[in-house]
Structure formats: structure tokens, C-alpha cells
C-alpha positions as CSV (number, residue, x, y, z in Angstrom):
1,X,-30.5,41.9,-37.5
2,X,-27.2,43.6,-36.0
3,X,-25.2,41.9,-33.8
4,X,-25.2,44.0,-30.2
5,X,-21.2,44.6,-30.6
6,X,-21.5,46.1,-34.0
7,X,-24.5,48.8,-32.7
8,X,-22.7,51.7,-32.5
9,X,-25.8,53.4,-30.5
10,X,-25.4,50.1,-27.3
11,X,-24.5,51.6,-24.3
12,X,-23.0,49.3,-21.4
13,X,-25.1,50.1,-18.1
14,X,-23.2,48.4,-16.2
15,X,-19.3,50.0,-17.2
16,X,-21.1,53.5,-17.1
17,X,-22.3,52.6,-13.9
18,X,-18.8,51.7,-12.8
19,X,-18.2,55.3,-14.2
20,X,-20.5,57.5,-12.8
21,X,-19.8,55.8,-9.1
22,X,-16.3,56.8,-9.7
23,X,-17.3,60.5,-10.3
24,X,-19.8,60.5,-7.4
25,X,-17.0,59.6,-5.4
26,X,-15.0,62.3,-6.9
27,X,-17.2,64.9,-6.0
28,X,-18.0,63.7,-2.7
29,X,-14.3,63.7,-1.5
30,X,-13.7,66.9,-3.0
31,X,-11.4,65.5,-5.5
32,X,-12.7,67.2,-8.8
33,X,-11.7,70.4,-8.9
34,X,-14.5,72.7,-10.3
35,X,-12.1,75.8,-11.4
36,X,-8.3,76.6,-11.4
37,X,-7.1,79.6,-11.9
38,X,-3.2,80.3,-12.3
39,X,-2.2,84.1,-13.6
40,X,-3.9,84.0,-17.2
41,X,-4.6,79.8,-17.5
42,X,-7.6,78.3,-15.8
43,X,-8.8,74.6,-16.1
44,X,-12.0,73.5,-15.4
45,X,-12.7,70.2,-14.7
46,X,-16.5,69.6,-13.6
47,X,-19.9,71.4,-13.9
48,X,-22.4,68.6,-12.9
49,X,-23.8,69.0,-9.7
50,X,-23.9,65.6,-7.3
51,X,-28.1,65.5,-7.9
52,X,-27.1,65.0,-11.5
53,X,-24.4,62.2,-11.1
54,X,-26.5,60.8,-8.4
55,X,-29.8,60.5,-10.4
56,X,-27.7,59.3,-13.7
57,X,-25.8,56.7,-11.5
58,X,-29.5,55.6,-10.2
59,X,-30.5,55.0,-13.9
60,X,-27.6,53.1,-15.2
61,X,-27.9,50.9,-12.1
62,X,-31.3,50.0,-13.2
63,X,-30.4,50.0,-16.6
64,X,-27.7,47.5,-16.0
65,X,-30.1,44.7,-13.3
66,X,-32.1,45.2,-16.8
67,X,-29.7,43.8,-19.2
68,X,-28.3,41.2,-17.1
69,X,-31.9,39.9,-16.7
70,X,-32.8,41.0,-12.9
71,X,-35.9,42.3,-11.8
72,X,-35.5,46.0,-11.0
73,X,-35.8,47.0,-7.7
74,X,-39.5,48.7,-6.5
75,X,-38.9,52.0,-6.0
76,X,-41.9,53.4,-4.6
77,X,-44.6,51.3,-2.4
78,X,-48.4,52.6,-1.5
79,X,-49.2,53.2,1.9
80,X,-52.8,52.1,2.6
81,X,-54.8,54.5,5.3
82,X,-56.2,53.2,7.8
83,X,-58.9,54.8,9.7
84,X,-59.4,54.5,13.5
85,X,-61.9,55.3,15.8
86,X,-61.3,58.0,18.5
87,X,-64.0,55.9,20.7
């Protein structure tokens, strides 16, 4: 068996968590630039759209409640009908 630390496929949920809420802010501030342009040189910093962060973010979260042991959050609940009487 491999030791977790030695895996070089383990992902930390929770420090890319950390991450992606730092680029979610980012975005939401208007801090990240999406695309300089100065004379002939242009930078570009950003292409993923806040949906994208958002729903990553949203994963790693849940990812990360998993590995420490928590029970993941319900996302969806069913509504029951109910059926009344007009009378």
C-alpha cells in the first residue's frame, strides 16, 4: 500500500478549496484582469468564467467535508404534492 503523501495523483480538497475561493473572489471584485493590451505585448490572465470557479469551488468543498470524515451536505430535497379539495 502507498502511503497518502507519497501518491503523487492525492489532491488536497480542502487547500484547493482555499484556492478556488480566492479566485472567485478575484473575479467577483474585478481583480483578474481578463486581457491587457499595451502597443505590441498583451497578458492574459483568466479565461474561466465564475459558473466554472463557482461549480469547481462547490466540488472541492464537498470533496474536502469527505476527507475530513463529515457527512456531505443534502443538496437536493423532494417536495411531496399534496392534493386539496376545491370543496
Amino acid at each position: 500500500m502507498s502511503v497518502e503523501g507519497d501518491d503523487p495523483l492525492a489532491v488536497d480538497w480542502c487547500a484547493r478549496a482555499a484556492k478556488l475561493r480566492k479566485v472567485e473572489e478575484a473575479i467577483l471584485t474585478g481583480e483578474m484582469i481578463l486581457e491587457a493590451r499595451f502597443g505590441a505585448d498583451m497578458m492574459r490572465y483568466a479565461n474561466a468564467s465564475l459558473s466554472d470557479v463557482q461549480n469547481a469551488l462547490n466540488n472541492a468543498i464537498q470533496q474536502c467535508r469527505l476527507s475530513r470524515g463529515e457527512k456531505p451536505k443534502r443538496r437536493r430535497f423532494a417536495m411531496r404534492g399534496f392534493m386539496t379539495r376545491p370543496y
